[in-house]
N, C-alpha and C positions, 0 to 999 in steps of 0.2 A: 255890645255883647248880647241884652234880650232882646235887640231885635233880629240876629241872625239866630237864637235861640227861637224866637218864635216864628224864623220862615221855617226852619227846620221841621218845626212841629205840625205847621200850616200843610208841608211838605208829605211826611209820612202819614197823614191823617186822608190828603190827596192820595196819596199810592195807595194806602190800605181800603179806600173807599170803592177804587179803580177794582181792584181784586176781588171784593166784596162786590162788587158788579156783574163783572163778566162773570163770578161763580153763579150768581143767579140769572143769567143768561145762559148759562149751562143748563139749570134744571129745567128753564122754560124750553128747552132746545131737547129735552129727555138725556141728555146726556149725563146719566147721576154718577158713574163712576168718575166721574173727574170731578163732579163737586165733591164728592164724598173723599179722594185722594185730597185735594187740594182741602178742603174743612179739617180731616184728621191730620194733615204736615201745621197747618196753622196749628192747632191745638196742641197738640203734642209740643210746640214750642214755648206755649204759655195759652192756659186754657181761662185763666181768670185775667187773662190781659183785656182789658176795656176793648178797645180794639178788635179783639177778637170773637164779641160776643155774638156779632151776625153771624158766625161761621156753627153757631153752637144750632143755629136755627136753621140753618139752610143744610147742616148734617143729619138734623132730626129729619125734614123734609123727604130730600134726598132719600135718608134709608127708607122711610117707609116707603115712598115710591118704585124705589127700584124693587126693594121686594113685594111689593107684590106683581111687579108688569114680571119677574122674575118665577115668582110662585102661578101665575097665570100662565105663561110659558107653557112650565112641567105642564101645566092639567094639560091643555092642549096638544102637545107631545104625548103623554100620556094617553089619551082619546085615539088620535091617531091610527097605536096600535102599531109601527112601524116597529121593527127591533134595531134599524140602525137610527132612530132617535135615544136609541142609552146613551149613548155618549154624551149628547146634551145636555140629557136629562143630569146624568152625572156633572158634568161639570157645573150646572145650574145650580144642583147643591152644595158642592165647594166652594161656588165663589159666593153662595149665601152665608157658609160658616166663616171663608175667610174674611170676609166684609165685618161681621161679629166680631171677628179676633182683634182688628185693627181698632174698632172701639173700644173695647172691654177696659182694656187699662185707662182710658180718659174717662170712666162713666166714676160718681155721677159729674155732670156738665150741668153748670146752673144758670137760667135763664134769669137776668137780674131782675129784668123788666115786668117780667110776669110773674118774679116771684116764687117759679117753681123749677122741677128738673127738669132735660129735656127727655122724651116717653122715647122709648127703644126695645119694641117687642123682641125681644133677645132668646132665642129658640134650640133647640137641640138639633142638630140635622144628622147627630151622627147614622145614625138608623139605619136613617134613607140615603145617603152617601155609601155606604156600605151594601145596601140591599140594591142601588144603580150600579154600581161597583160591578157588582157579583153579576148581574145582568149583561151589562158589559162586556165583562171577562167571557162569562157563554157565550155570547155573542161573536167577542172577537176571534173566541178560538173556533168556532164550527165556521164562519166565513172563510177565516183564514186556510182551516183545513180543507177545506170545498175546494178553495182555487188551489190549495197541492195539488189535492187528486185531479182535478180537472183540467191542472194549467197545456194552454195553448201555445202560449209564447213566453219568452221569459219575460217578460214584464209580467205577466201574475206571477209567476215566483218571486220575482221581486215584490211586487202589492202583499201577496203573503209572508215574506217576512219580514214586511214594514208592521204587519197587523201581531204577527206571533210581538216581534220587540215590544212592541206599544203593549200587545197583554202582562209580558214577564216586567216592564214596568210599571203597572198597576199590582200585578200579583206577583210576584218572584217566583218561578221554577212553578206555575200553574200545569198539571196535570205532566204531559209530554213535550211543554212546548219550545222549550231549551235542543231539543231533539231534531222538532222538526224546525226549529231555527235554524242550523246547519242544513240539514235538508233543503230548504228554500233557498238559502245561500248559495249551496254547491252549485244545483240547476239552474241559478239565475244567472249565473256567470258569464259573460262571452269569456271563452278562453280562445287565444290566439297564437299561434307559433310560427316562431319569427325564421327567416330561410335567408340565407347571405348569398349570393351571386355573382363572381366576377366575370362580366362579359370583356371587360379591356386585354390586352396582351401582356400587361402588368402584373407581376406577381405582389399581393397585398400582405403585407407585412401580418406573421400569424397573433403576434402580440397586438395588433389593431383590430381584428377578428376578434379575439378576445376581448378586446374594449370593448368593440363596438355591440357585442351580444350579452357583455355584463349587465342586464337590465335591473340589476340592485341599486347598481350606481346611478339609474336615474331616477329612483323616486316613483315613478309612474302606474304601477299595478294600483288598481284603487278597488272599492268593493265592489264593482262588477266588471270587473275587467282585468284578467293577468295575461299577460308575456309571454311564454316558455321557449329558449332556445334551444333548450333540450326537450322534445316533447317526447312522454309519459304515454305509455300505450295503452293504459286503461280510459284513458279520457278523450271525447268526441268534441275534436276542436270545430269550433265553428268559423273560424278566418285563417288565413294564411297575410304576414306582414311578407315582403319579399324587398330584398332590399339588393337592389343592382348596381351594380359601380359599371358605368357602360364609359368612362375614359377618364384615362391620366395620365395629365402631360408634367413633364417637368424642363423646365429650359435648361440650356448648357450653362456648366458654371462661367461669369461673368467677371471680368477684374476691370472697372473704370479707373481714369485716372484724372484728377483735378491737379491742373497748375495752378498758384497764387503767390503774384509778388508784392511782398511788403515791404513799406520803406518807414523810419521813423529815424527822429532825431535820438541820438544817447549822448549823457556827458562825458566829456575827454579831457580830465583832466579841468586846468583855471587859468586861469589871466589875468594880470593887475589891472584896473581901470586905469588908465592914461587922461589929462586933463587937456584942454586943447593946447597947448604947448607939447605936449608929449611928455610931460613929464607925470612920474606916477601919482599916483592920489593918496593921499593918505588921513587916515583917523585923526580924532581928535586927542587922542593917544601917541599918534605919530605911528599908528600900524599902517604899514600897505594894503589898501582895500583889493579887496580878490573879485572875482568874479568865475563862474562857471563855463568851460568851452564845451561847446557841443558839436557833435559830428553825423551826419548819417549815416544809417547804417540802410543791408538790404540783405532780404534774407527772400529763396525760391521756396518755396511749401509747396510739400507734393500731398495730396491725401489720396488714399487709395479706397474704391469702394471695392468691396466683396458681393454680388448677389447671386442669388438661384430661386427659382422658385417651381411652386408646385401646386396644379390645378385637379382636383377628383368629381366628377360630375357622375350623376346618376339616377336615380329614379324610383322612389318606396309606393312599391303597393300594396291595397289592398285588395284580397281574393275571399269571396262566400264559397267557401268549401263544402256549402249544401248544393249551390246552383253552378258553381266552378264560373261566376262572373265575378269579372275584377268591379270593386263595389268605390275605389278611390286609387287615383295617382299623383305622387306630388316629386314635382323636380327637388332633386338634393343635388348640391354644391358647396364647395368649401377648397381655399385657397390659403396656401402660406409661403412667407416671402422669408428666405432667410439673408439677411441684411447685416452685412461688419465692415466697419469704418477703422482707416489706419494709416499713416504718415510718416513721414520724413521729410528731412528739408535739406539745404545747400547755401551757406552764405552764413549771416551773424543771427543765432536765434533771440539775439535780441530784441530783433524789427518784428518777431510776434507777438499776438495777446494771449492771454494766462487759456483761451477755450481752445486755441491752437496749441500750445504749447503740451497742453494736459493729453493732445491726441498721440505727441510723438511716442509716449509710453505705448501704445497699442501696437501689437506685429500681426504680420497675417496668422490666420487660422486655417487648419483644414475644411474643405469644405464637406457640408454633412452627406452622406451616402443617401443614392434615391429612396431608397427603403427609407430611411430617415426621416426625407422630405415628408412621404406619403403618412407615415405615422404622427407628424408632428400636424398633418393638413386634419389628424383624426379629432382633435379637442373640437374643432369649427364642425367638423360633421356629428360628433355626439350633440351638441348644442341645437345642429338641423333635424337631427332625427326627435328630439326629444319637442322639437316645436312641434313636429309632425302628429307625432302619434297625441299631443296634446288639443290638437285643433281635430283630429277624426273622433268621429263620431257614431256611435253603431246604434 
């Protein structure tokens, strides 16, 4: 028992020294935020654990190093003179305060060795986070505003109101910006309206039409991108979806039929055992021993297939309704088979098994009407169109 007690110790003395290693391969590497993560999760766990006392020094290190290649930064940003360095600038002081917050509650941290605490210039940054802040926010919202007014293509109104969000997330409801957030939104839009076509000789069920223009039921509008199968005559669509059904077959209804003869032994009744004299056999009771007779039986199984089916081929494009060229074309198809299986037989239903047997309950059924078919072929084509417009790209 102390000797697995003391490989254990041998053990975690190994791992914890292993840790304490690569964290200072960390700092010689500049990489302070992960000795500084990894020193405050140790501490925080136990900050006077023996074990733990390296991490008290390689956090002391650590902070001071990162703040100042940190505080070095800003100057140079600062110098600069750039105004889309705020942002840096800002974050470079949050992540100076939040680095502060994360020690605060472990301080003080006692270096046993040396007998003292470890030094942690612990500083105010509200000020200056505040006064980057503000800078910022000017910043975001005159760029932002610039590409409104100027925007070329919707991708700047999109870039602007990626910049308005990011302000009203810093500042909440800053000056107009909520305003021109919609603004940027509307114009960034590709809006597209969807046109149905049937070129085949087929009349396409109005309830599939319906389906197929329901664009609620797919999910698919996203933020820069809507549908409309009813297009809105105040709004300047920029694509046309065109969706053409150019054939639909459906085959004649079908009635297969399977023969299947089965033969199997059934009991008939019994028999006394007879001994080689011919006389009967009997117990030690003096009963007549029995036995089981058996007979063949045969029974014809007819099984009957039902099928029909129904094939809708066609073709979704895309049309720029500024230059009236088709910008994508993608084959659509979709097939459905409808399938009904059902029996009878002739002779002893005996000589079947229970998966045959279970079929003679089934009768034929009507078959479905074309309209039917083509409608039931529509779930496989919502499925196709929804891959489609998923994979285009504007």
């Amino acid at each position: 028992m102390r000797k697995f007690l003391l490989l254990t110790t041998v053990s975690l003395f190994l791992a914890s020294c292993g840790g304490v290693k690569k964290t200072q391969e960390a700092i010689n590497t500049g990489n302070y935020i992960s000795v500084i993560q990894t020193s405050v999760k140790n501490l925080a766990a136990n900050k006077t654990k023996k074990s733990n006392q390296p991490y008290i020094a390689l956090l002391e290190d650590a902070f001071k190093k990162n703040t100042e290649r940190e505080l070095n930064k800003i100057t140079f940003l600062k110098k600069d003179g750039n105004a889309a360095n705020y942002e840096n600038i800002f974050n470079a002081y949050s992540r100076l305060k939040n680095i502060q917050e994360q020690i605060k509650p472990l301080l003080p941290l006692r270096i046993t060795e040396e007998n003292r605490n470890a030094k942690f210039d612990i500083k105010n940054y509200d000020d200056k986070i505040l006064s980057s802040k503000k800078q910022l926010a000017e910043y975001l919202y005159s760029n932002a505003s610039n590409l409104l007014a100027n925007a070329v293509q919707k991708e700047d109104y999109r870039r602007a109101y990626d910049d308005f969000n990011y302000l009203n997330e810093l500042s909440p409801n800053y000056a107009d910006s909520r305003v021109k957030i919609e603004e940027a939104h509307s114009k960034g839009i590709d809006y597209i309206k969807v046109k149905l076509v049937n070129s085949t000789d087929k009349i396409i069920p109005v309830r599939l039409e319906d389906d197929l223009l329901n664009f609620n039921t797919y999910g698919l509008n996203s933020l820069w991108t809507e549908y409309h199968t009813s297009p809105v005559n105040n709004i300047a669509y920029d694509y046309e979806m065109q969706v053409d059904f150019r054939d639909i077959n459906i085959s004649p209804e079908q009635i297969r039929e399977k023969e299947l003869v089965k033969e199997t032994q059934v009991k008939d009744g019994f028999k006394y055992v007879l001994d080689e004299d011919g006389q009967v056999v009997v117990d030690e009771d003096g009963n007549k021993v029995k036995t089981d007779k058996f007979k063949t039986v045969t029974c014809n199984f007819y099984q009957f297939t039902q099928s029909k089916t129904a094939q809708v081929t066609g073709v979704v494009s895309y049309v720029d309704l500024k230059t009236q060229q088709q910008v994508n074309s993608y084959p659509l198809s979709s097939e459905f088979a409808f399938i009904h299986n059902y029996a009878n037989y002739r002779g002893d239903k005996r000589a079947l098994s229970s998966d045959l047997i279970s079929m003679l309950s089934l009768k034929s059924v009507q078959f479905p009407s074309n309209e039917q078919m083509v409608y039931d072929a529509g779930e496989d084509l919502k499925a196709n169109i929804k891959r489609i417009i998923n994979s285009q790209k504007f």
